[in-house]
C-alpha positions as a Markdown table, in Angstrom:
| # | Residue | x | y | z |
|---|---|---|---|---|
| 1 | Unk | -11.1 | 7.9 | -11.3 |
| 2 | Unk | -11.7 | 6.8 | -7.2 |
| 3 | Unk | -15.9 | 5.9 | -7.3 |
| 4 | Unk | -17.1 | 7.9 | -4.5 |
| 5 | Unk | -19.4 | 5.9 | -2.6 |
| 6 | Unk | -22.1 | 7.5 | 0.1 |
| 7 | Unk | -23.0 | 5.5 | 3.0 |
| 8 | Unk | -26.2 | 6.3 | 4.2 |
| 9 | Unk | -26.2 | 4.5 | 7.9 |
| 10 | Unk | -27.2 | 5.2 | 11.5 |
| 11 | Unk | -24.9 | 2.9 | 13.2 |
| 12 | Unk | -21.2 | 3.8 | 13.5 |
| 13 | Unk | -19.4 | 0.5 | 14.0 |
| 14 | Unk | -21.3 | -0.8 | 10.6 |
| 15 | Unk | -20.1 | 3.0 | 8.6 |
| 16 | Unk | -16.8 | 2.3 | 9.8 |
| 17 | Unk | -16.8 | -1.4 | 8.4 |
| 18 | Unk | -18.1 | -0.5 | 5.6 |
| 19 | Unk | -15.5 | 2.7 | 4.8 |
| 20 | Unk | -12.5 | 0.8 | 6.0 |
| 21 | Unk | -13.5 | -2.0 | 2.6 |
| 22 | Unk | -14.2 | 0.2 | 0.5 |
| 23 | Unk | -10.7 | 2.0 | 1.2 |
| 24 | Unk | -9.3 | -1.1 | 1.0 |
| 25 | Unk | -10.9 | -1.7 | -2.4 |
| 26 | Unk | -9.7 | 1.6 | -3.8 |
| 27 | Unk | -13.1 | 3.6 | -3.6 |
| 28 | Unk | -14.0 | 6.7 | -1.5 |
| 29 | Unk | -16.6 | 6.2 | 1.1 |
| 30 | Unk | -18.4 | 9.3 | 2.1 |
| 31 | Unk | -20.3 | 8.0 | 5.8 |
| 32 | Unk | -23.8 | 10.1 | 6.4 |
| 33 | Unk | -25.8 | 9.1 | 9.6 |
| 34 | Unk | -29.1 | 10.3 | 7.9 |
| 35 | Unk | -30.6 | 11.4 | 4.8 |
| 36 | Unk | -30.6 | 15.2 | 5.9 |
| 37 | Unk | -26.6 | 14.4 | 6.2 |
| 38 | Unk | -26.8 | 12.6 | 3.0 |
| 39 | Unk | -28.4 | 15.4 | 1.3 |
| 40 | Unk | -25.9 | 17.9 | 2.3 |
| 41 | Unk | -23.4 | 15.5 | 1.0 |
| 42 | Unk | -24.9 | 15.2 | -2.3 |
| 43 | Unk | -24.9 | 18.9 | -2.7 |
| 44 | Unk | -21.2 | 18.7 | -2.1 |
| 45 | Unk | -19.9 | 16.3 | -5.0 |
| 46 | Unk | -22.4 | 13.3 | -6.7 |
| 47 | Unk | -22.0 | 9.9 | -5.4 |
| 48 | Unk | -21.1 | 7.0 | -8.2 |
| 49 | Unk | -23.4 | 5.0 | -5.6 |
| 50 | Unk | -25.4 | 5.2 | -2.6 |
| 51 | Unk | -25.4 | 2.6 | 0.1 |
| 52 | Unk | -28.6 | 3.3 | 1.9 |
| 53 | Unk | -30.0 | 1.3 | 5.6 |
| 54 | Unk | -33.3 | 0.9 | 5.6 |
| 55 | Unk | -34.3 | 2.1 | 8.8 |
| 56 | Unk | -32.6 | 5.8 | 9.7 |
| 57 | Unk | -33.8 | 8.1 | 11.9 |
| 58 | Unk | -36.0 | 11.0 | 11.1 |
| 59 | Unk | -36.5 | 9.7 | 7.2 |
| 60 | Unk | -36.4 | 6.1 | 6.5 |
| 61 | Unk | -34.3 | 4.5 | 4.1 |
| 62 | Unk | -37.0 | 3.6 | 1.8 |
| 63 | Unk | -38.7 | 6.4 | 1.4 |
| 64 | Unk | -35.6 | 8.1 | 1.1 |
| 65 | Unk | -34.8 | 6.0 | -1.8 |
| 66 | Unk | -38.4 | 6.8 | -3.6 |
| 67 | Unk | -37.1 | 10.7 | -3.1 |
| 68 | Unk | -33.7 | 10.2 | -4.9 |
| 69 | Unk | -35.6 | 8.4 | -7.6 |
| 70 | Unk | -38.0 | 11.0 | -8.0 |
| 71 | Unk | -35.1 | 13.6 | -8.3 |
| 72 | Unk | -33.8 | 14.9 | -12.0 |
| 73 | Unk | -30.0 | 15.1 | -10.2 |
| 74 | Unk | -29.9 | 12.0 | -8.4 |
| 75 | Unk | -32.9 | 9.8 | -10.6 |
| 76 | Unk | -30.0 | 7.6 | -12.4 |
| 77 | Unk | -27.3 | 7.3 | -9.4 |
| 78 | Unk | -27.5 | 3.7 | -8.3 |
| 79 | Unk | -29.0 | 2.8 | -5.0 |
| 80 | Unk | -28.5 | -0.6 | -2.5 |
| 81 | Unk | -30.5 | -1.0 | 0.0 |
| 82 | Unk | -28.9 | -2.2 | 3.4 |
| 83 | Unk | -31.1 | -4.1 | 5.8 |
| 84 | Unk | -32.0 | -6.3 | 8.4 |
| 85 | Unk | -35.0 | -7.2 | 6.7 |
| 86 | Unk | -35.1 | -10.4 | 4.7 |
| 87 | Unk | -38.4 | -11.2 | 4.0 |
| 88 | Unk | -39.1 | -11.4 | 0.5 |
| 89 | Unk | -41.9 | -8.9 | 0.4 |
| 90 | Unk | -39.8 | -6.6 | 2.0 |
| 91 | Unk | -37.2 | -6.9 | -1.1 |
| 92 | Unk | -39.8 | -6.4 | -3.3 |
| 93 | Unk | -41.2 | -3.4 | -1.6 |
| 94 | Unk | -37.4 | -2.4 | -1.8 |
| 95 | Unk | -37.1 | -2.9 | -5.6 |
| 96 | Unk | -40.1 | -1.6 | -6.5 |
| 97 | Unk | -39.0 | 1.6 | -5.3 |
| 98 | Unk | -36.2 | 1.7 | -7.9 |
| 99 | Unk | -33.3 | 0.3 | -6.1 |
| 100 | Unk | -30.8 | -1.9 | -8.0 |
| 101 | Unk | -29.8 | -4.3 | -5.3 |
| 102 | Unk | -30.8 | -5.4 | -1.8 |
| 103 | Unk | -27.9 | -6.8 | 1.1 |
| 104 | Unk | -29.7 | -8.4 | 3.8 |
| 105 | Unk | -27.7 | -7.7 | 7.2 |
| 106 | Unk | -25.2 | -9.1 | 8.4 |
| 107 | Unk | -23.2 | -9.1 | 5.3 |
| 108 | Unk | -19.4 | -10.0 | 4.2 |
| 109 | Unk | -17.6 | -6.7 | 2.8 |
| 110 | Unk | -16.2 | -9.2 | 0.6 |
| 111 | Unk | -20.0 | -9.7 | -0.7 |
| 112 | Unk | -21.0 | -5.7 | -0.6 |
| 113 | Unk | -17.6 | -4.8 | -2.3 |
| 114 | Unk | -18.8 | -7.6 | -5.1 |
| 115 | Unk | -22.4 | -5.8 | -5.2 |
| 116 | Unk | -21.2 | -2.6 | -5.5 |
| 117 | Unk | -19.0 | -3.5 | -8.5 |
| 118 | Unk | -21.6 | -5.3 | -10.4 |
| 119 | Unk | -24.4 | -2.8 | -10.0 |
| 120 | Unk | -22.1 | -0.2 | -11.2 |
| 121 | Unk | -21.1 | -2.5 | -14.2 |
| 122 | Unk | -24.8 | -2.8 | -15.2 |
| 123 | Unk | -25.8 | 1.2 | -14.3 |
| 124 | Unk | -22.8 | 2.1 | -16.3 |
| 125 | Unk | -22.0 | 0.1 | -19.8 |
| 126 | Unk | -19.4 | 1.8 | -21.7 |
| 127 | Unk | -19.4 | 4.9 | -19.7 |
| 128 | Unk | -15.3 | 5.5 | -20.0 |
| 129 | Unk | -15.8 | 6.4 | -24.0 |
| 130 | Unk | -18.7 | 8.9 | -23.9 |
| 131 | Unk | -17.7 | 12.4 | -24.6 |
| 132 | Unk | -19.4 | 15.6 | -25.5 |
| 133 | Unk | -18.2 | 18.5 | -27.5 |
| 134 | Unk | -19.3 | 22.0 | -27.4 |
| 135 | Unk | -17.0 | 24.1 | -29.4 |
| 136 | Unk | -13.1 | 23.9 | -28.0 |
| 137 | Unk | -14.8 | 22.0 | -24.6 |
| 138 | Unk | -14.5 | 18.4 | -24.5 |
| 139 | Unk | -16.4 | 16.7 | -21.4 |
| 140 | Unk | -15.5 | 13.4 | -21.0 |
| 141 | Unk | -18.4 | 11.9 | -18.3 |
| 142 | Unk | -16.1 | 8.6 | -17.9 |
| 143 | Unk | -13.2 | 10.3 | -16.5 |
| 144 | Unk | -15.3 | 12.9 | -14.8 |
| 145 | Unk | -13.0 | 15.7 | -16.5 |
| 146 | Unk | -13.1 | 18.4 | -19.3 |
| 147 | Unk | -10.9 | 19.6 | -21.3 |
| 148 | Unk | -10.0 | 22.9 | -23.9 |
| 149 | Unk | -8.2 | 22.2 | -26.8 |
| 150 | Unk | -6.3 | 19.2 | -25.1 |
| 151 | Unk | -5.6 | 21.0 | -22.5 |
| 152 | Unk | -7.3 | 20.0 | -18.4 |
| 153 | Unk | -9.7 | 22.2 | -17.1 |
| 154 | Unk | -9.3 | 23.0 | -13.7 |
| 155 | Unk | -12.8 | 22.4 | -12.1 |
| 156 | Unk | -14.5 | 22.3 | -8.6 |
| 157 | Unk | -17.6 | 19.2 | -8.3 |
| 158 | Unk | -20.0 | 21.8 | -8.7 |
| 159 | Unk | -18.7 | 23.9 | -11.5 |
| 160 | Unk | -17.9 | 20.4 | -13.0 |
| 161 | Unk | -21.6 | 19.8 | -12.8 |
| 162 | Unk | -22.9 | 23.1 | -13.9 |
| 163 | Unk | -20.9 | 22.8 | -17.2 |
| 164 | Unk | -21.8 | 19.1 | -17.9 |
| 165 | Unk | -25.6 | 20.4 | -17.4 |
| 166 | Unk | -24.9 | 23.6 | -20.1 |
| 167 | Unk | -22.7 | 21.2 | -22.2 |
| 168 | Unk | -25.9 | 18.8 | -22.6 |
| 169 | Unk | -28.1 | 21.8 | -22.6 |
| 170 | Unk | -26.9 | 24.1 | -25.1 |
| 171 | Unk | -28.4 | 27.1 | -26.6 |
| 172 | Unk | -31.2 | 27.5 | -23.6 |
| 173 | Unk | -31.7 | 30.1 | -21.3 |
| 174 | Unk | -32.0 | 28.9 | -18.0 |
| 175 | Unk | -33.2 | 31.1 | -14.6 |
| 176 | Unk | -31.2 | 30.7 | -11.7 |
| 177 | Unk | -34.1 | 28.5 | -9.8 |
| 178 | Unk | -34.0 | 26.0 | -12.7 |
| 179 | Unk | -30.3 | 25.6 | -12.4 |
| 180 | Unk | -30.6 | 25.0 | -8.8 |
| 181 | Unk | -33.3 | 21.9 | -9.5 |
| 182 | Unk | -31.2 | 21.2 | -12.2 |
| 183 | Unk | -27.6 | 20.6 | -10.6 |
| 184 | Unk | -28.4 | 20.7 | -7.2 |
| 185 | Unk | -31.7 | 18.9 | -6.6 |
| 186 | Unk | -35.0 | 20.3 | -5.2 |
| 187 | Unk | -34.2 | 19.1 | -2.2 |
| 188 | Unk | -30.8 | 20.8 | -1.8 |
| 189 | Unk | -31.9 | 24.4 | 0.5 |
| 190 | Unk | -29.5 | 26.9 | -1.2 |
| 191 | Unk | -30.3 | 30.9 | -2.0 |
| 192 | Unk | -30.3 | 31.4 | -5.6 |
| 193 | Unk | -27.2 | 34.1 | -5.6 |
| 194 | Unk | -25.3 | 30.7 | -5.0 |
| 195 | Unk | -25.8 | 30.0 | -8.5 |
| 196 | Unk | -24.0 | 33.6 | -9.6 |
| 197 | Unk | -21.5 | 32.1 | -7.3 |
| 198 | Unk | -20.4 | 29.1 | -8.9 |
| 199 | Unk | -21.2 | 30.9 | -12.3 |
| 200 | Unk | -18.3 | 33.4 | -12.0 |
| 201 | Unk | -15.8 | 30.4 | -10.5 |
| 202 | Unk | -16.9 | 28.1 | -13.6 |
| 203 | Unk | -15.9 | 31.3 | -15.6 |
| 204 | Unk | -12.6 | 32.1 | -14.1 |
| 205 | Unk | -11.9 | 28.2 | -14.7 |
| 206 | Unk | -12.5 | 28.5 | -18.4 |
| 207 | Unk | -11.0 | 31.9 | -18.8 |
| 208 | Unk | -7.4 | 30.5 | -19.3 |
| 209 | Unk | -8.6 | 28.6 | -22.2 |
| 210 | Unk | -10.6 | 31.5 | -23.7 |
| 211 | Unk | -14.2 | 29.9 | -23.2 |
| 212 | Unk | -15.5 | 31.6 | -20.4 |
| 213 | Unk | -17.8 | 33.6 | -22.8 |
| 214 | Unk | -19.6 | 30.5 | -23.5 |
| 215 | Unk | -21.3 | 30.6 | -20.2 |
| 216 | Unk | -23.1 | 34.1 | -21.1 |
| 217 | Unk | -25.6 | 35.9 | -18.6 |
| 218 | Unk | -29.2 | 37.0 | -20.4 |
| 219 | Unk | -30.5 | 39.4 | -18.2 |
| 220 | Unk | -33.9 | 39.5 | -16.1 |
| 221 | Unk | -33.4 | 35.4 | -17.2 |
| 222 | Unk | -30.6 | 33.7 | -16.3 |
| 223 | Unk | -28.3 | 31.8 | -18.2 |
| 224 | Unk | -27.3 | 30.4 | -21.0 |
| 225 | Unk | -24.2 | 28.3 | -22.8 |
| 226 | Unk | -23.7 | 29.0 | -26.5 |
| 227 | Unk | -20.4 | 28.6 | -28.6 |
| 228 | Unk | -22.4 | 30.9 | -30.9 |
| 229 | Unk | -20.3 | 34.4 | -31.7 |
């Protein structure tokens, strides 16, 4: 599966650069001036990895980076830091904050392409063979796909990430606010009635393969995945 990368940089010529290598190297780049851009982005489809300036307009880089951290949805998504700022206390400032790796501007695309692949090495060990089952679902978090009874289920980002939060969170009601902490972050501005939204889409996708009743409504609380008759 094509790594989708999110460029989190103010300055065109360098998100340009940067999206033109990681083309090259067979990854997608998703360019975000800001981290309101960013954030809208996120809500959209999760990154494999965020590139992220350190100075941006409006909010800065770092504490950007301290607010993706903090975040259930976005906590384990690795994070480099791009920056002009070389001083070692500034990388440790930088690290502290929990991000895996720090590119002191200017930089080779040759050296980021490198980074990127070695922090995603280390954030993601043996990622391609972990699977979880949940009656005829199979999720398979490598691949980024599901599947009933052998067969591919059709999904959109979001539904893909509402059924990989039931699938690990089985047998619990959940109200539509949680869910939207849950799968889209606290930060993501969306009306609750999205969530019926993508509900009855992530039913319609499992209808075909007779599993759309796992996804079952409990009312005045939410919902709930069971594979329990």
């Amino acid at each position: 599966m094509t790594q989708r990368i999110l460029i989190v940089e103010d300055e065109r010529a360098i998100r340009d650069m940067i999206s033109f290598a990681l083309r090259r190297a067979s990854m997608e780049p998703v360019p975000c001036e800001d981290a309101l851009a960013a954030q809208h982005a996120i809500g959209e489809a999760l990154p494999d990895l965020i590139l992220l300036d350190w100075m941006l307009p409006g909010m800065s880089g770092l504490e950007y980076a301290r607010r993706l951290k903090r975040e259930e949805l976005t906590k384990e998504i690795p994070v480099i830091m791009l920056t002009a700022r070389g001083e070692e206390d500034d990388r440790v400032i930088g690290l502290d904050t929990g991000v895996d790796d720090y590119v002191v501007k200017p930089f080779s695309t040759r050296e980021l392409i490198a980074r990127i692949k070695a922090v995603m090495r280390r954030a993601n060990p043996g990622a391609d063979g972990q699977v979880v089952k949940q009656g005829d679902l199979v999720l398979d978090t490598g691949a980024h796909r599901a599947f009933a009874k052998g067969d591919t289920v059709t999904l959109g980002p979001t539904e893909y990430r509402l059924l990989s939060f039931f699938m690990t969170h089985p047998e619990r009601v959940y109200s539509r606010g949680q869910l939207l902490d849950q799968v889209w972050g606290s930060n993501v501005y969306v009306e609750e009635r999205t969530v019926d939204v993508h509900i009855r889409r992530l039913r319609k996708s499992l209808e075909p393969h007779s599993a759309a009743h796992y996804v079952q409504t409990v009312r005045g609380a939410g919902y709930r995945f069971s594979t329990l008759d």
